[in-house]
C-alpha positions as CSV (number, residue, x, y, z in Angstrom):
1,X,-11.4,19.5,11.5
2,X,-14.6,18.1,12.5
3,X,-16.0,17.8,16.3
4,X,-15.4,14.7,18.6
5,X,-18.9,13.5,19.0
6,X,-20.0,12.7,22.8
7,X,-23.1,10.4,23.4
8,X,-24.4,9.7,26.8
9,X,-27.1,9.3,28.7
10,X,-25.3,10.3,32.0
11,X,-24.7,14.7,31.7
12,X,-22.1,14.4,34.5
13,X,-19.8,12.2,32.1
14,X,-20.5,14.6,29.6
15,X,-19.4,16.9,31.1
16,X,-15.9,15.9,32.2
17,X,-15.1,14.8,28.9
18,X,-16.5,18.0,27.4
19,X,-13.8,19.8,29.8
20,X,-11.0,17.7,29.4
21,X,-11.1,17.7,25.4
22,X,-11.9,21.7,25.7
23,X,-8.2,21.8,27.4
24,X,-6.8,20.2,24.3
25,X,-8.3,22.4,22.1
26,X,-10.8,20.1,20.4
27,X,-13.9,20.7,19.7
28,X,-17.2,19.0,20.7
29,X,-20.5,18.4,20.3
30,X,-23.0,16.3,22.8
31,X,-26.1,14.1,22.7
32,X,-28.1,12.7,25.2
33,X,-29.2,9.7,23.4
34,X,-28.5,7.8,20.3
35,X,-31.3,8.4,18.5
36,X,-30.1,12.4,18.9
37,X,-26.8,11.3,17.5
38,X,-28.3,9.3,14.5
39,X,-30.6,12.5,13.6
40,X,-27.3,14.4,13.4
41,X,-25.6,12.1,11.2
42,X,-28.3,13.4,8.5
43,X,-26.9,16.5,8.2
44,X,-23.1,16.4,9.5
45,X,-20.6,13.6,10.7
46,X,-17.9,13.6,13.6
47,X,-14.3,13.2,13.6
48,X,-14.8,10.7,16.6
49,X,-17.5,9.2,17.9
50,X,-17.4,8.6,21.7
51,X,-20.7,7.0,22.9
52,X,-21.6,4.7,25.7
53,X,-23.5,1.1,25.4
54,X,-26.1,1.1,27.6
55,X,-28.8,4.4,27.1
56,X,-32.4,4.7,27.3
57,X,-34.0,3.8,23.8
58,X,-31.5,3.0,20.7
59,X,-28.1,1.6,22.5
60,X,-25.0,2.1,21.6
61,X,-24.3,-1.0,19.4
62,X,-27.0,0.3,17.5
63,X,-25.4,4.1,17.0
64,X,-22.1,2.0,16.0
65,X,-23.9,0.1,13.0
66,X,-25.8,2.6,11.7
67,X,-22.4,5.0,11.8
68,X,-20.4,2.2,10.7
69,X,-23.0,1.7,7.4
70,X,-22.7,4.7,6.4
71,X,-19.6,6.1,7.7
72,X,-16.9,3.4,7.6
73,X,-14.0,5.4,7.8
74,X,-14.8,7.3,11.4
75,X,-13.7,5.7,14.8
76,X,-15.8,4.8,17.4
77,X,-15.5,4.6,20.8
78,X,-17.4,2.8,23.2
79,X,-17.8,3.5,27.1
80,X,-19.1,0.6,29.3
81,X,-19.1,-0.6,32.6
82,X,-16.8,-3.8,33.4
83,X,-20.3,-6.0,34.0
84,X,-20.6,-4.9,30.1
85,X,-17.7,-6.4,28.8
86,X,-18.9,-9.3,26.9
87,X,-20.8,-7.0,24.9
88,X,-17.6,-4.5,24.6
89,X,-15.9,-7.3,22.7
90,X,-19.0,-7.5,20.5
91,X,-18.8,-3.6,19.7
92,X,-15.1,-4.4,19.7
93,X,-15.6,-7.2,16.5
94,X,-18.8,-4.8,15.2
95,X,-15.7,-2.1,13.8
96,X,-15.5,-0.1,17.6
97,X,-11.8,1.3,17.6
98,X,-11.6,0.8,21.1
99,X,-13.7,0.9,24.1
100,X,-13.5,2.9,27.7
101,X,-14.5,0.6,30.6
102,X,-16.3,2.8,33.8
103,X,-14.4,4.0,35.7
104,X,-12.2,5.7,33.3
105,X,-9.4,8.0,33.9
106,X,-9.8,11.4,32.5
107,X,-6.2,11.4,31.2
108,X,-6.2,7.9,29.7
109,X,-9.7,8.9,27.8
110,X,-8.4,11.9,26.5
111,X,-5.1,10.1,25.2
112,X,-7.0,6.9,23.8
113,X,-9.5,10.2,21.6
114,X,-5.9,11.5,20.0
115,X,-5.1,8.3,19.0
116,X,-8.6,8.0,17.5
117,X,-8.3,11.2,16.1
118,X,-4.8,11.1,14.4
119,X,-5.8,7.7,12.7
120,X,-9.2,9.7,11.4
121,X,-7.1,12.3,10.1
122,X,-4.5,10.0,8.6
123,X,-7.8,7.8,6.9
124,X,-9.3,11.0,5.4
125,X,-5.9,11.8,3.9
126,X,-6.2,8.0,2.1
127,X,-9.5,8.5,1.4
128,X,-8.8,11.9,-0.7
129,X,-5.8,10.8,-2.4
130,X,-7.6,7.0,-2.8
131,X,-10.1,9.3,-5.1
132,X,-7.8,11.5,-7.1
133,X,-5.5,8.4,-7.2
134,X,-3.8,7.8,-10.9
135,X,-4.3,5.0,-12.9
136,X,-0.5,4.2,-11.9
137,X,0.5,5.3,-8.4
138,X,4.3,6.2,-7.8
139,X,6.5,8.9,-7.0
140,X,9.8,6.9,-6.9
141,X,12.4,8.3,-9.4
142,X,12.2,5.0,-11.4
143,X,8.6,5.5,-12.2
144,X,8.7,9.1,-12.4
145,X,10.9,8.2,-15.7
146,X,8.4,5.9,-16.9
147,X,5.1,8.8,-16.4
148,X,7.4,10.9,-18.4
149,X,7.8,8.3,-21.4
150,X,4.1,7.8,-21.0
151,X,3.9,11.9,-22.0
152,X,6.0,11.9,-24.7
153,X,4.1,8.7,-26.0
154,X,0.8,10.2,-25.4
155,X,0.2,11.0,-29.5
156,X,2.3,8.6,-31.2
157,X,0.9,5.5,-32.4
158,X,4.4,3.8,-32.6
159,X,4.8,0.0,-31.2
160,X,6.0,0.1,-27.8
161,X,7.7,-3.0,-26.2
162,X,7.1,-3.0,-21.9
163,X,9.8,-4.9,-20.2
164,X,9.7,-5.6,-16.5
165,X,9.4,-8.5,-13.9
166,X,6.1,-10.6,-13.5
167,X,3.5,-8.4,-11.3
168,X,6.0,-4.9,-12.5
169,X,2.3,-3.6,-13.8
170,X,3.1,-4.1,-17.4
171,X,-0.3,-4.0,-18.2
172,X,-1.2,-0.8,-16.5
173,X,1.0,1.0,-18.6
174,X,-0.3,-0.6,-21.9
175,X,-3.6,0.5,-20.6
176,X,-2.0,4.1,-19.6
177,X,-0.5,4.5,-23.2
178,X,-4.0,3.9,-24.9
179,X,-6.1,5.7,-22.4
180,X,-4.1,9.0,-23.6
181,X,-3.5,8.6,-27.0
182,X,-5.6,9.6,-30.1
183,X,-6.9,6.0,-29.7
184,X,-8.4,6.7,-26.1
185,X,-12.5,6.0,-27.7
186,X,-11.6,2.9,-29.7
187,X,-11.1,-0.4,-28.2
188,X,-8.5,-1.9,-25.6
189,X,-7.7,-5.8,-26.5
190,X,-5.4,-7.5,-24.6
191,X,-4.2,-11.2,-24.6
192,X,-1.7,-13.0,-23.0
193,X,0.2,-15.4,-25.0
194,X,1.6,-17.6,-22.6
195,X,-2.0,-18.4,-21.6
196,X,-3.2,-19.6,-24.9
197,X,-2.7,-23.3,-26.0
198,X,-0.5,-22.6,-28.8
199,X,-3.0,-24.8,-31.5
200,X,-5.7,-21.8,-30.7
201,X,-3.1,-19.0,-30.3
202,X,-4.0,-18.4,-34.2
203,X,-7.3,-18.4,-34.1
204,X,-7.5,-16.1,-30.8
205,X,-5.2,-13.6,-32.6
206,X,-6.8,-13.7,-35.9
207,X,-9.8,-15.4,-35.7
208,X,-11.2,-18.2,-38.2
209,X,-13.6,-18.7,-40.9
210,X,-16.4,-21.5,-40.5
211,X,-15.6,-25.0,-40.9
212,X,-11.9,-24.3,-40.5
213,X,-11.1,-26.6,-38.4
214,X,-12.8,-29.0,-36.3
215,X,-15.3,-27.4,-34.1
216,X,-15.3,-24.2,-35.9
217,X,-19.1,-24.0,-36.6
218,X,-19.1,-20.1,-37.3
219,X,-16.8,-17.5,-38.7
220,X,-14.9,-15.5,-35.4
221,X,-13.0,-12.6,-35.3
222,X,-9.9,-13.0,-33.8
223,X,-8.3,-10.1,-31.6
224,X,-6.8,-8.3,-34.5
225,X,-10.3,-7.5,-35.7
226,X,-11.9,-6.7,-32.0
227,X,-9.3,-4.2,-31.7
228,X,-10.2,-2.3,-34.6
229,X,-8.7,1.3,-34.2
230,X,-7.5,0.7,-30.9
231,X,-4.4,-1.1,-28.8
232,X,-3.6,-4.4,-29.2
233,X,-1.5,-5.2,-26.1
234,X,0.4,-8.7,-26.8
235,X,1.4,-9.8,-22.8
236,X,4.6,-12.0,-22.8
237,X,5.2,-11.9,-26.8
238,X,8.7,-14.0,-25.6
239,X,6.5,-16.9,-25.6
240,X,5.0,-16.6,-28.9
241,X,5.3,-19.6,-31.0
242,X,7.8,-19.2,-33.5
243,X,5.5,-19.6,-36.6
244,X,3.1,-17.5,-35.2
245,X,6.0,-15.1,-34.8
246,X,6.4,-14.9,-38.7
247,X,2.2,-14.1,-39.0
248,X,2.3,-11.3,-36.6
249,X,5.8,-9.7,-37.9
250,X,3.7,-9.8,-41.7
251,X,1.1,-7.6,-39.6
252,X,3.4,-5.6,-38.0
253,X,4.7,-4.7,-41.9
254,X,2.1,-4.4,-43.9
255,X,-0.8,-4.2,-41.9
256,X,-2.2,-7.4,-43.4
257,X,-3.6,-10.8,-42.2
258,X,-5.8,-13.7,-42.9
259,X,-8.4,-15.5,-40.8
260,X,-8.0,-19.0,-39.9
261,X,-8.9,-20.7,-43.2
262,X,-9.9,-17.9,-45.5
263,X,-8.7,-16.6,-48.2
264,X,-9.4,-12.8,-48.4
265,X,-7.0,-10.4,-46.9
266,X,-7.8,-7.7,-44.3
267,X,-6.6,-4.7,-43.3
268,X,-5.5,-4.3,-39.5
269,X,-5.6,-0.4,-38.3
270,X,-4.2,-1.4,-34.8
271,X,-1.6,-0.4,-32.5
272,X,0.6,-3.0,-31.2
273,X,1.7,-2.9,-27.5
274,X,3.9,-6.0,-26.9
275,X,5.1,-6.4,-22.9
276,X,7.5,-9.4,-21.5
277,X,9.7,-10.1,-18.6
278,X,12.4,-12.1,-20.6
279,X,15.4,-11.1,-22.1
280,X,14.7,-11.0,-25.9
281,X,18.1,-10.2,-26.7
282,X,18.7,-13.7,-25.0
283,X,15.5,-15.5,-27.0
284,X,16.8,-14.1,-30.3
285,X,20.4,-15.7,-29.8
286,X,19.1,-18.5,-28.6
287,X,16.8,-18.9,-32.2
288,X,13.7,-19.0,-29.9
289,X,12.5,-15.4,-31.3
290,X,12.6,-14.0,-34.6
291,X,15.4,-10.9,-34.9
292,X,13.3,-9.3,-37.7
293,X,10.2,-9.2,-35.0
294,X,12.3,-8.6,-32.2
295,X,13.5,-5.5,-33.8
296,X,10.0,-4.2,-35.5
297,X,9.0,-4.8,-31.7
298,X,11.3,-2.7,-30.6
299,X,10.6,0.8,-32.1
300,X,10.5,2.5,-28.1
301,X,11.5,-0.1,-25.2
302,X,9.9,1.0,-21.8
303,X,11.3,-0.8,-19.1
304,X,9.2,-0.7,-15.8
305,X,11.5,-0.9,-12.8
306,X,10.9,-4.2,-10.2
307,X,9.3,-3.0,-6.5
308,X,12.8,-3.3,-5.4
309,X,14.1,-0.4,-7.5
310,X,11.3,1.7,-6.0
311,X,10.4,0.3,-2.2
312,X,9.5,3.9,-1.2
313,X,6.4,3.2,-3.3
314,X,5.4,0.3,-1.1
315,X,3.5,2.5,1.5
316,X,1.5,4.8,-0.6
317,X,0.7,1.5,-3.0
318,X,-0.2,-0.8,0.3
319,X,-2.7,2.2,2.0
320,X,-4.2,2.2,-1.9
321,X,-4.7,-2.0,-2.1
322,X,-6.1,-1.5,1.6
323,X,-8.7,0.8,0.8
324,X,-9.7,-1.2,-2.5
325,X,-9.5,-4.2,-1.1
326,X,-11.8,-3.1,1.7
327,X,-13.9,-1.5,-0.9
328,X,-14.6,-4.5,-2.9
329,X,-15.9,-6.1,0.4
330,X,-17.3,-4.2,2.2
331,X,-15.6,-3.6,5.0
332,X,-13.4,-0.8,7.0
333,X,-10.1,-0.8,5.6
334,X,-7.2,-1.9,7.8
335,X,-4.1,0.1,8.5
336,X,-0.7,-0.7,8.7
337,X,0.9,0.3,12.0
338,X,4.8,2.0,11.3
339,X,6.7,-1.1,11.6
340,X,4.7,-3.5,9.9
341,X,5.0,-0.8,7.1
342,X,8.9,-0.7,7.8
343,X,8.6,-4.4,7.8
344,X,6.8,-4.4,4.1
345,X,9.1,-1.8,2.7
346,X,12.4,-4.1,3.4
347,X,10.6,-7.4,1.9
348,X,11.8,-8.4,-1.4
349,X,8.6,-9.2,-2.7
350,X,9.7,-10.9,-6.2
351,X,6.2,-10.7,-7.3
352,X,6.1,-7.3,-7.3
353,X,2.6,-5.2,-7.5
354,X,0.8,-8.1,-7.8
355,X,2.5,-9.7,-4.9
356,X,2.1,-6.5,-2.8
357,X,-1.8,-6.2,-4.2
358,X,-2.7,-10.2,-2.9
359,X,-0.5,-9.5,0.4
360,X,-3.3,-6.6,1.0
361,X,-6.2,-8.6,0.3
362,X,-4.7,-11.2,2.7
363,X,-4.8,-8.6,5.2
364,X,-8.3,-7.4,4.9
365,X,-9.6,-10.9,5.0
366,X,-7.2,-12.3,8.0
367,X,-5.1,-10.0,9.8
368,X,-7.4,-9.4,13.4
369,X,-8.1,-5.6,14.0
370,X,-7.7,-2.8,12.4
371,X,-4.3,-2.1,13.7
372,X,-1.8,-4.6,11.6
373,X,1.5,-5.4,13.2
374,X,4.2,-7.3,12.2
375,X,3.1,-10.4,13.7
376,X,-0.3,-10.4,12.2
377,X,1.3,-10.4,8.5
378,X,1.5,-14.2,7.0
379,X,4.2,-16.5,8.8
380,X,6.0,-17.1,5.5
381,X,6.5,-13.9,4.8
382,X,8.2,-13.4,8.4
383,X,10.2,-16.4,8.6
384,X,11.7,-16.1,4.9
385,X,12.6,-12.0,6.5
386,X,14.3,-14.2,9.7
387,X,15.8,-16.4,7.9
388,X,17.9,-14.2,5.7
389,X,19.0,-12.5,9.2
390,X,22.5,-13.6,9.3
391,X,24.7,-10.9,11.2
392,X,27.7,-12.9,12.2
393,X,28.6,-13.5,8.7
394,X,29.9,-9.8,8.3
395,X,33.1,-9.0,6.7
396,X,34.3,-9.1,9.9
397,X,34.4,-13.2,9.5
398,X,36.9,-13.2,7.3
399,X,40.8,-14.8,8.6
400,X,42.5,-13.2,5.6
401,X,41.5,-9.3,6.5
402,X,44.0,-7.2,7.8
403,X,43.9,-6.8,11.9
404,X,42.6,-3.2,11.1
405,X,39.6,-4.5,9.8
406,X,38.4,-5.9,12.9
407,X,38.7,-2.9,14.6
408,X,35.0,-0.5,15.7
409,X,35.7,2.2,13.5
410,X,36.2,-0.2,10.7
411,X,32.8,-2.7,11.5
412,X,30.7,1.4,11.8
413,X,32.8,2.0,8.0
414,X,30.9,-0.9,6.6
415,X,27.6,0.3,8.4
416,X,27.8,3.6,6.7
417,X,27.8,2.2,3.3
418,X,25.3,1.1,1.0
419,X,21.9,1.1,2.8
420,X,20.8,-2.4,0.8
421,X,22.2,-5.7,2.2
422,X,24.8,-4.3,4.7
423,X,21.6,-2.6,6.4
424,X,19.2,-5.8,6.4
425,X,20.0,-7.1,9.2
426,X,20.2,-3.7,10.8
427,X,16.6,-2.9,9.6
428,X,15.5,-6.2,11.3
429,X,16.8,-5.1,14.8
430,X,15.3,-1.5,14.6
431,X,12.0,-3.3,13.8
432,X,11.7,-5.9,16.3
433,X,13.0,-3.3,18.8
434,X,10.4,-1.3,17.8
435,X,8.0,-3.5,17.8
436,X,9.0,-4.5,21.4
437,X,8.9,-1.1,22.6
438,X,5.6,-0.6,21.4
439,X,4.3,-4.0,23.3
440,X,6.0,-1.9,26.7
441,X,8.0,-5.2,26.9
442,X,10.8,-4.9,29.7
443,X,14.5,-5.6,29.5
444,X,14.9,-4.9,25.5
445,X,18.2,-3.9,26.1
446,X,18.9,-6.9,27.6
447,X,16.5,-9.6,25.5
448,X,18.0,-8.0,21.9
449,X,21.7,-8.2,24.0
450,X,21.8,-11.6,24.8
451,X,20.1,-12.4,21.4
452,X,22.9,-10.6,19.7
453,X,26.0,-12.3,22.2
454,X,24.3,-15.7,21.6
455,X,24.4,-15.4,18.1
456,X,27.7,-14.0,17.4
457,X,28.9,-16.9,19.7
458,X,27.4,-19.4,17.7
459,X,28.0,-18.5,14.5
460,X,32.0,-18.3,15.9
461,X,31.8,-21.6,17.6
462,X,30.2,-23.3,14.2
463,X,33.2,-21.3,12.4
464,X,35.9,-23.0,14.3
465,X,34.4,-26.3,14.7
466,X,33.0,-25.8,17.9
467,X,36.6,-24.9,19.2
468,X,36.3,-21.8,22.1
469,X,39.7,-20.7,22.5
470,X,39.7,-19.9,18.3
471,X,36.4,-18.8,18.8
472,X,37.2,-16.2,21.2
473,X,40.5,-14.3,19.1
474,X,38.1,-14.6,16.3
475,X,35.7,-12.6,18.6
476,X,38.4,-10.6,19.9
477,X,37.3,-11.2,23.6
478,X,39.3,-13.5,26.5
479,X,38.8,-17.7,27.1
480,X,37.5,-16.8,30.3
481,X,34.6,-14.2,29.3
482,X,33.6,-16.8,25.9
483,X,33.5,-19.4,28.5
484,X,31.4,-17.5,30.9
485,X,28.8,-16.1,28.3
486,X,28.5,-19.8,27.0
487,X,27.5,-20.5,30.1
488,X,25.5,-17.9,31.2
489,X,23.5,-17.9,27.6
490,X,23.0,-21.6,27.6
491,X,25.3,-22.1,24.2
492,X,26.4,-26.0,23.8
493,X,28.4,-27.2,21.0
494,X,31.7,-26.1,22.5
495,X,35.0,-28.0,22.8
496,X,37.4,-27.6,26.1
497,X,40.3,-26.9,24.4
């Protein structure tokens, strides 16, 4: 590990933090001014950068730009006195990690240089595996599966049809199967077929002779011929055009196709990758895809699993669209605190990758610091979590269950079952306590309590028509106690019956 850079003017502040890190263990290294610090940085780099604002010569927003162009990645820290505030908050929006305002406690400094330190440590660790990353990042099961395929592929130039969802990474693994097969040095060509108009679908795939049609003022090759000895990936070949679906299945066969309006035959040495995220099975019956295509498609089906099917991917593929995302702009990449990365891993996220991918950018554009929490994700994303939070409607709700049902050890049976749905809203309450424990709110116990009470209430109330004797033996608790927590948690709706 590298030393915790001190830079101050003042030797007696120095000093005490040189002590006070020496009794963690943690080594140091001090400058008396900024330009000494921005000498060093020519031939070594800190871990942390502790430096205060206001020196003789080069100041301490100055140090910070200079480390921050050329060293993105390492926190800074910035000491000021409380008349120096407004320009704290400018070191603050300049990338500083935090700032120390005069007087300081010892204790407080020392703990606020861990925390600096362990995110350091933590954005190396991205940083290293961000540049040996894979084309495909994964270490689910699911995709486990799919690297091995990719293996076994890796010198076969046999069609291979990609299923998966919209945003699964189809394409990747088209891209994957051609980068490590005998093919590798030879064109990559891919078109999606849904995004063609279907009257220059034909053209696009096979290109035209001049004068062909309208507009066609000189001969083209289509994508057949710009593939030459390479991959042709086809993306969503379920919307292909039925009489474009008997042109390609004569490629597919013989090797053989005609341009757009010509009359001499060419020869197509091409591998076909064809990917979509509809059931083909379902086209064919339908008479919307050919069977005889369908089925010369279908030499080896890969299907690439949803994000759902492999959520523990979510954090090691959100740290990699961070640090991309920041790349591509710029910019220091943000992190994810632990619950906002709980909070990600329990999203649905029908989009998938690409979903996930766009959700990062959003981040590095909009979330404020470089610290994300919960509530600095998009709004939309946390009301559609809230309003699938629905805990009263348990199995517990039901009049036809057996009194045994009702019982505790029979509600903690359910709970110890599948970890999916019967967790969710489970996985919402560990979050938001967590996230209230981090803010040092007080009274959790007693905020999440009554949130819990009034709910269950509610829901029971709504169930029996508002009626609170039924309410409460639906509950399992006395008129007088339902009548007493209505009124204490401010519940209206209910009958006197």
């Amino acid at each position: 590990m590298k030393p915790i850079w001190i830079v101050d003017d003042d030797e007696s502040i120095r000093w005490v933090l040189e002590k006070a890190l020496a009794r963690e263990n943690l080594a140091t290294q001090s400058f008396s001014s900024a330009r000494d610090a921005m000498q060093a940085l020519e031939t070594g780099t800190p871990q942390v950068l502790v430096s205060d604002i206001r020196m003789p010569g080069a100041s301490g927003l100055e140090l910070l730009q200079t480390i921050k162009a050329k060293h993105p990645g390492i926190p800074v820290i910035i000491i000021t006195a409380f008349s120096d505030l407004d320009s704290a908050v400018s070191a603050f929006q300049g990338g500083a990690f935090e700032y120390l305002a005069k007087p300081f406690d010892v204790d407080k400094a020392v703990e606020l240089i861990r925390r600096a330190l362990e995110e350091s440590l933590r954005e190396t660790d991205v940083e290293q595996s961000s540049a040996n990353a894979p084309e495909i990042l994964g270490q689910a099961p699911a995709m486990q599966d799919v690297f091995r395929a990719i293996g076994r592929l890796s010198q076969s130039n046999v069609t291979v049809l990609i299923t998966g969802e919209s945003g699964s990474g189809k394409e990747l693994v088209a891209r994957a199967l051609h980068k490590h097969s005998p093919r590798a040095a030879q064109p990559f060509v891919a078109l999606n077929t849904a995004a063609i108009p279907k009257d220059l679908l034909e053209s696009e795939l096979f290109g035209h002779e001049r004068g062909a049609f309208t507009g066609a003022q000189a001969m083209r090759r289509g994508r057949f011929e710009q593939a030459e000895g390479g991959t042709l990936f086809l993306d969503e070949i379920g919307d292909m055009p039925l009489d474009l679906q008997t042109r390609l299945l004569r490629v597919l066969s013989d090797g053989h196709f005609y341009r757009v309006g010509g009359h001499q035959s060419l020869k197509a040495n091409v591998r076909v990758i064809a990917a979509t995220h509809q059931n083909l099975e379902h086209r064919v019956r339908e008479g919307l895809f050919r069977e005889d295509l369908y089925h010369r498609l279908n030499v080896i089906r890969l299907r690439l699993p949803s994000l759902r099917e492999r959520s523990e991917d979510i954090p090691i593929l959100a740290r990699h669209f961070l640090t991309q995302s920041a790349r591509q702009l710029g910019v220091e990449a943000k992190r994810l605190s632990p619950q906002a990365m709980q909070f990600l891993s329990q999203l649905e996220l029908p989009g998938n990758v690409r979903q996930l991918e766009n959700l990062c950018n959003w981040i590095t554009v909009m979330a404020p610091g470089q610290t994300v929490e919960v509530k600095d994700l998009p709004q939309d994303l946390i009301e559609e979590r809230s309003s699938n939070f629905q805990p009263a409607q348990t199995h517990a709700a039901s009049s036809t269950a057996p009194a045994e049902a009702h019982s505790g050890a029979g509600v903690s049976a359910g709970y110890d079952g599948d970890a999916g749905a019967d967790r969710s809203w489970i996985s919402l309450l560990e979050t938001e306590a967590a996230q209230m424990l981090a803010e040092e709110r007080p009274e959790v116990m007693d905020i999440l309590g009554r949130q819990f009470e009034a709910t269950l209430i509610k829901i029971a109330l709504k169930h029996t028509h508002g009626r609170k004797n039924d309410a409460a033996v639906r509950l399992g608790i006395g008129r007088n106690t339902i009548t007493r927590k209505i009124q204490e948690l401010g519940i209206g709706g209910a009958e006197d019956d």
